[in-house]
N, CA, C and O of each residue as an XYZ file, in Angstrom:
412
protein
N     -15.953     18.831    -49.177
C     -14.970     19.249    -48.177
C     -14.916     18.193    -47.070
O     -15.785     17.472    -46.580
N     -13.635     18.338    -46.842
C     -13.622     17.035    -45.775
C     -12.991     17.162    -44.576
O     -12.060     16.507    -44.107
N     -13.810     18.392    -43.984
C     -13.829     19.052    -42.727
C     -14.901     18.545    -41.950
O     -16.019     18.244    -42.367
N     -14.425     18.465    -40.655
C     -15.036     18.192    -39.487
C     -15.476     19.394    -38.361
O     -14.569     19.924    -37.719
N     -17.053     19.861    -38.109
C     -17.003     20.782    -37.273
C     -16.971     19.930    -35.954
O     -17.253     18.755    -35.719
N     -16.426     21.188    -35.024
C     -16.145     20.200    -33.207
C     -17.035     21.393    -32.783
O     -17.027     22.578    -33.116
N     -17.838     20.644    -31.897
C     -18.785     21.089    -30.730
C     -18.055     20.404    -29.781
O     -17.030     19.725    -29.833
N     -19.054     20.839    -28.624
C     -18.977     20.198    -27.262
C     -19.323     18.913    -27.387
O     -18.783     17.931    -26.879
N     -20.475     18.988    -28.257
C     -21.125     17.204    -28.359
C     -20.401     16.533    -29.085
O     -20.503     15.373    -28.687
N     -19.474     16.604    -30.233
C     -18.926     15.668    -30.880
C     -17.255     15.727    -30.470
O     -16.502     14.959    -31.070
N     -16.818     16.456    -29.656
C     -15.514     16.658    -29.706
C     -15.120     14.948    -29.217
O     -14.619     14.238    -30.089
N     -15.344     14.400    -27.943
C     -14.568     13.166    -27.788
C     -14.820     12.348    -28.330
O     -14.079     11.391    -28.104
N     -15.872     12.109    -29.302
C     -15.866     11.116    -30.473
C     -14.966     11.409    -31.551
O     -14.278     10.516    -32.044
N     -14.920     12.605    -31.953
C     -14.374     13.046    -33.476
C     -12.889     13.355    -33.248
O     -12.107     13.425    -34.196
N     -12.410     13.588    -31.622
C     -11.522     14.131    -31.511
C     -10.777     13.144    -30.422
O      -9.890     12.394    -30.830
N     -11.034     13.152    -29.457
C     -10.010     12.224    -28.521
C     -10.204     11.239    -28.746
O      -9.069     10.792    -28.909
N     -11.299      9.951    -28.999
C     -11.374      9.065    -29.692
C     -10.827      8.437    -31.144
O     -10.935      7.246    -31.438
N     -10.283      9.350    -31.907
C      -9.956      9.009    -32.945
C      -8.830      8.549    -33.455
O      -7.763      9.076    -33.142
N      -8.886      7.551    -34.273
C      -7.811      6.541    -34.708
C      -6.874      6.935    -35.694
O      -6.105      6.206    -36.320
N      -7.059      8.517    -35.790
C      -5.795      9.163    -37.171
C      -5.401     10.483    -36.155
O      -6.062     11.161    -35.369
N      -4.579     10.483    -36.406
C      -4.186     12.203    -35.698
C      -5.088     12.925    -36.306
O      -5.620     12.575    -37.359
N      -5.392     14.235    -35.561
C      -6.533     15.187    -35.511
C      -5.479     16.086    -35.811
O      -4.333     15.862    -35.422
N      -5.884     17.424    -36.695
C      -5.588     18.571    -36.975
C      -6.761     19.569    -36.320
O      -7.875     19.429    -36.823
N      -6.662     20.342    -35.489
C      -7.958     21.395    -35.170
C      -7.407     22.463    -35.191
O      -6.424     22.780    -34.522
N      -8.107     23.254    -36.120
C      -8.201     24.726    -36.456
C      -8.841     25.300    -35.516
O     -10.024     24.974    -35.613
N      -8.612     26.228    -34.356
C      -9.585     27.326    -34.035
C      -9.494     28.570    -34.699
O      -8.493     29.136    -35.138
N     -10.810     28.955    -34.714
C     -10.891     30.349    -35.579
C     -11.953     30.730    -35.764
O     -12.707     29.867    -36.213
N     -12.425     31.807    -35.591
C     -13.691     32.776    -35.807
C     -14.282     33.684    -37.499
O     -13.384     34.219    -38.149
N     -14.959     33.723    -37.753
C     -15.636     34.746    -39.020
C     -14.973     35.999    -39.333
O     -14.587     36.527    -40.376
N     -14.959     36.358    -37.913
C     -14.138     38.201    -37.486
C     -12.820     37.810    -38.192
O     -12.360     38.525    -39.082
N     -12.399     37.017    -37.913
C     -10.733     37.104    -37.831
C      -9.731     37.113    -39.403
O      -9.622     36.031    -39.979
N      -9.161     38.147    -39.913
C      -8.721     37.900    -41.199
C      -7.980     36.746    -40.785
O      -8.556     35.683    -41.017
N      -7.114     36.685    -40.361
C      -6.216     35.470    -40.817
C      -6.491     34.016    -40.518
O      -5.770     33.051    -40.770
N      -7.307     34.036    -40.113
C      -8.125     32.685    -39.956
C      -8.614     32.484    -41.248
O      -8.455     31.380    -41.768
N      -9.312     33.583    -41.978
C      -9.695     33.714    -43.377
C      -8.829     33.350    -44.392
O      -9.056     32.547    -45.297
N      -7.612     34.122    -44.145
C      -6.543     33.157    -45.258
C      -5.923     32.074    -44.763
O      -5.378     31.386    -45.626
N      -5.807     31.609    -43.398
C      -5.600     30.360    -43.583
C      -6.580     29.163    -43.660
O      -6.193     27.995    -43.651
N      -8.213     29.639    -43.758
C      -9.016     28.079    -44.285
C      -8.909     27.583    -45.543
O      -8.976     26.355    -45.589
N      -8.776     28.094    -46.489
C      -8.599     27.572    -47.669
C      -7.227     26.278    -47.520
O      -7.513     25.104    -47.755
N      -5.977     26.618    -47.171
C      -5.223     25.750    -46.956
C      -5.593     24.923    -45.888
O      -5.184     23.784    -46.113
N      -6.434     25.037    -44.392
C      -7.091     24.044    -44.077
C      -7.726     22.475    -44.655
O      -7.702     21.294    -44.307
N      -8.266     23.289    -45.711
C      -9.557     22.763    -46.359
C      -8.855     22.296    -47.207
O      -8.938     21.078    -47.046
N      -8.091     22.538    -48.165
C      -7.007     22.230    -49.201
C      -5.813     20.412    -48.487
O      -5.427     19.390    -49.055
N      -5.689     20.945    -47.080
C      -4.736     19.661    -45.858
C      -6.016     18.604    -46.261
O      -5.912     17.752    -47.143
N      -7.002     18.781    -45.603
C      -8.050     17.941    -45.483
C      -8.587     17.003    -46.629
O      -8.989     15.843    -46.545
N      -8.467     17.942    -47.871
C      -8.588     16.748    -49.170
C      -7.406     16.098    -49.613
O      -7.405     15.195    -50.450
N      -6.503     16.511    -49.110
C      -5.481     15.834    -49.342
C      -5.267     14.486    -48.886
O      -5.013     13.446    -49.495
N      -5.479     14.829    -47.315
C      -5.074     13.727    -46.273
C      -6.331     12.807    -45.837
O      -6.461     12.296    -44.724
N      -7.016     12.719    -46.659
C      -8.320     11.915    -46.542
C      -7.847     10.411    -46.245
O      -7.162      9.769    -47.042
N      -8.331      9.877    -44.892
C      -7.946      8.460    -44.536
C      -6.357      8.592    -43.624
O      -6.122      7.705    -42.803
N      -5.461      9.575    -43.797
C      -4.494      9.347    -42.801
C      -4.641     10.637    -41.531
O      -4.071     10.644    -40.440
N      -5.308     11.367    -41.922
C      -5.574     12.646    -40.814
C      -6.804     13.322    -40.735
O      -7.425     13.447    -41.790
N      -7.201     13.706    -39.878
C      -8.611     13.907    -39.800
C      -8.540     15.537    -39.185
O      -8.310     15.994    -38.065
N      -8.811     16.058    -40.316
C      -9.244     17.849    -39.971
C     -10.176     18.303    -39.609
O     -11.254     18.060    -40.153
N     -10.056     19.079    -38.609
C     -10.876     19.864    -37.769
C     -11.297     20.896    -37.476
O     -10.253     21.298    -36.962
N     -12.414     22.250    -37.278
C     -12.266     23.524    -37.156
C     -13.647     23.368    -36.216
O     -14.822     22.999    -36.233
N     -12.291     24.094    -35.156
C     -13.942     24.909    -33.996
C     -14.077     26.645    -33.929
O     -13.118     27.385    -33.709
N     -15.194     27.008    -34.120
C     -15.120     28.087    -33.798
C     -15.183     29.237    -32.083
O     -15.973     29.526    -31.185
N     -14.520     29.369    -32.288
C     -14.123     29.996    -31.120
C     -15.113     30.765    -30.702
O     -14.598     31.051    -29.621
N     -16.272     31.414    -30.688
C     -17.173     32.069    -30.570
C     -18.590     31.340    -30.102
O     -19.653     31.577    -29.528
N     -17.921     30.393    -30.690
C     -19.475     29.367    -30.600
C     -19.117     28.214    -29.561
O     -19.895     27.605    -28.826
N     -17.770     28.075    -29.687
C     -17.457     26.935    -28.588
C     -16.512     27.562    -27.755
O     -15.307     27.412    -27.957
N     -17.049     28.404    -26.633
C     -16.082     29.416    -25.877
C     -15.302     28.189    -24.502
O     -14.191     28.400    -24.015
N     -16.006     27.235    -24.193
C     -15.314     26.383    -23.553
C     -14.147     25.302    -24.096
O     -13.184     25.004    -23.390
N     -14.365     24.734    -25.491
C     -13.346     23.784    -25.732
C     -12.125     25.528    -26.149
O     -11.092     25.054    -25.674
N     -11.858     26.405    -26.451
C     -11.458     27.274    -26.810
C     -10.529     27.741    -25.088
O      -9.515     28.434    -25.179
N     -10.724     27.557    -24.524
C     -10.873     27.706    -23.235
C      -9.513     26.553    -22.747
O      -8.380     26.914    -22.428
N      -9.986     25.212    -22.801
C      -9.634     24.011    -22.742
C      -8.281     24.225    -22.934
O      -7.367     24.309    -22.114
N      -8.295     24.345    -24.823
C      -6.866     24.425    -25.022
C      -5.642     25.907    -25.081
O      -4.626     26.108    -25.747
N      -6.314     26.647    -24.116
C      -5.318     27.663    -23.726
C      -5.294     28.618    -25.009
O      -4.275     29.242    -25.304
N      -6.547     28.702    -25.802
C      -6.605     29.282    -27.435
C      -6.511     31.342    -26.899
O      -7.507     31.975    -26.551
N      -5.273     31.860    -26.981
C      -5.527     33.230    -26.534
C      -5.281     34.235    -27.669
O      -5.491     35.448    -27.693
N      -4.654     33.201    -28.837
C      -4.853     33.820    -30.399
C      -4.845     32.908    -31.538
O      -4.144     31.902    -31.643
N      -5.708     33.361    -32.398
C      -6.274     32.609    -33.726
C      -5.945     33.435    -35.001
O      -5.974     34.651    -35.190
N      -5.666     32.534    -35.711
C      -6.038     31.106    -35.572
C      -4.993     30.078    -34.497
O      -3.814     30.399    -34.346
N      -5.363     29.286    -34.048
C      -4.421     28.306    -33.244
C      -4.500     27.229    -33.996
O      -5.627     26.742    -33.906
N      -3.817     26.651    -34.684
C      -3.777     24.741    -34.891
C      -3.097     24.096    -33.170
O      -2.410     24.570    -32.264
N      -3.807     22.744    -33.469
C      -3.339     22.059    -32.412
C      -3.528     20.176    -33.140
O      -4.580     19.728    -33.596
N      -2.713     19.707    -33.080
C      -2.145     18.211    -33.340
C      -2.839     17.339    -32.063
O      -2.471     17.509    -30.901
N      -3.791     16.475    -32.412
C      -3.915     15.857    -31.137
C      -3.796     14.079    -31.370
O      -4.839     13.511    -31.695
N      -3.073     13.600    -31.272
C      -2.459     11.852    -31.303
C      -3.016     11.024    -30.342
O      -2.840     11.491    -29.217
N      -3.690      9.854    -30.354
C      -3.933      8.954    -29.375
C      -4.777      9.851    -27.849
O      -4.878      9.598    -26.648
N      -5.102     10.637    -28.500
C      -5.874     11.550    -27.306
C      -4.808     13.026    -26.359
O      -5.151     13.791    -25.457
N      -3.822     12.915    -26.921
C      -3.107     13.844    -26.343
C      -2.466     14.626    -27.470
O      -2.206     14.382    -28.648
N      -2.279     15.881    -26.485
C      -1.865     17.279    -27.712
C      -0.421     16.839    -27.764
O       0.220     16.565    -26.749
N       0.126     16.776    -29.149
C       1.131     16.726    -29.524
C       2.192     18.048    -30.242
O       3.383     18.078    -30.553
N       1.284     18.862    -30.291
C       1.756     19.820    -31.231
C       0.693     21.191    -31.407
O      -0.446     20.991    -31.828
N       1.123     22.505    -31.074
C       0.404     23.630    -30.777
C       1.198     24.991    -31.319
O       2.152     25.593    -30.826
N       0.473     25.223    -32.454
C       1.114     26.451    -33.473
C       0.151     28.015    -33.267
O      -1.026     27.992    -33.626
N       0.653     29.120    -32.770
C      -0.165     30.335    -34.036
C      -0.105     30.757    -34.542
O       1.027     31.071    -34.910
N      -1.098     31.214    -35.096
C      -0.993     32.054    -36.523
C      -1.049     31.432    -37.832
O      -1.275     30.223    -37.883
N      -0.839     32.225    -39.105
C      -1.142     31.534    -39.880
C       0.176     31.307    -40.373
O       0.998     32.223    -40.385
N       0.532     29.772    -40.918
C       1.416     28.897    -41.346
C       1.574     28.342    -43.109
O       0.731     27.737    -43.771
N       2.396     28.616    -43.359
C       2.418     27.546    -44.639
C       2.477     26.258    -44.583
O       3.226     25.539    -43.923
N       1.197     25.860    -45.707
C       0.697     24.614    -45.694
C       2.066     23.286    -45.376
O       1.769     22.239    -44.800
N       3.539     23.579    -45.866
C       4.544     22.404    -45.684
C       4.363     22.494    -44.304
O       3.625     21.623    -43.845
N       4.911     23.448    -43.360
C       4.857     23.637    -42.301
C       3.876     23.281    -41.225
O       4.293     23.256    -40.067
N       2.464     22.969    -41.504
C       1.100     22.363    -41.011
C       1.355     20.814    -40.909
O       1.375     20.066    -39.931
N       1.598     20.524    -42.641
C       1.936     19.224    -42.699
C       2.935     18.555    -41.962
O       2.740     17.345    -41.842
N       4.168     19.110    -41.324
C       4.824     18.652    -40.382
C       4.315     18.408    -39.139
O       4.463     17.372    -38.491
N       3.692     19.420    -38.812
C       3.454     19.792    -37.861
C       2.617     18.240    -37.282
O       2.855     17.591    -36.264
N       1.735     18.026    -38.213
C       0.834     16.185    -38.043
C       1.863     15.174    -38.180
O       1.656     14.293    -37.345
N       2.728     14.972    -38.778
C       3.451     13.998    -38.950
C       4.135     13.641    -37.865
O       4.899     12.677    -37.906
């Protein structure tokens, strides 16, 4: 799998630092639809190996970056480019629709 977990400690390396657009999933264990949408997460991520770099924080565990990006329902995707949010969805999405969403 070629998922990336975000903490506090790795977020500005893995995440604002990074040289491919970021996809970040927030989403929790509790949450069904976070549940059906990781598989298509995880499904983006082997796909896009080398042009986009996927992400999932959990919201429970990282109550401050969750915080950060204004996350008040999950799942949330959020697009982040050259260090800035480009793009901020909820709920769960079909996978074409994700894929735009990075491009």
């Amino acid at each position: 799998m070629n998922v990336v977990t975000i903490t506090r400690e790795n977020f500005e390396s893995e995440v604002m630092q990074s040289d491919k657009p970021v996809l970040l999933d927030f989403w929790a264990g509790w949450c069904g639809p976070c549940k059906m949408l990781s598989p298509v997460i995880d499904e983006i991520a082997d796909e896009t190996v080398g042009s986009i770099k996927v992400a999932k924080v959990n919201v429970d565990e990282e109550v401050e970056l969750a915080r950060n990006f204004k996350v008040m329902s999950i799942p949330t995707l959020v697009v982040i480019k050259d260090g800035q949010i480009v793009n901020k969805k909820v709920g769960v999405l079909p996978k074409q629709d994700i894929l735009t969403m990075v491009r």
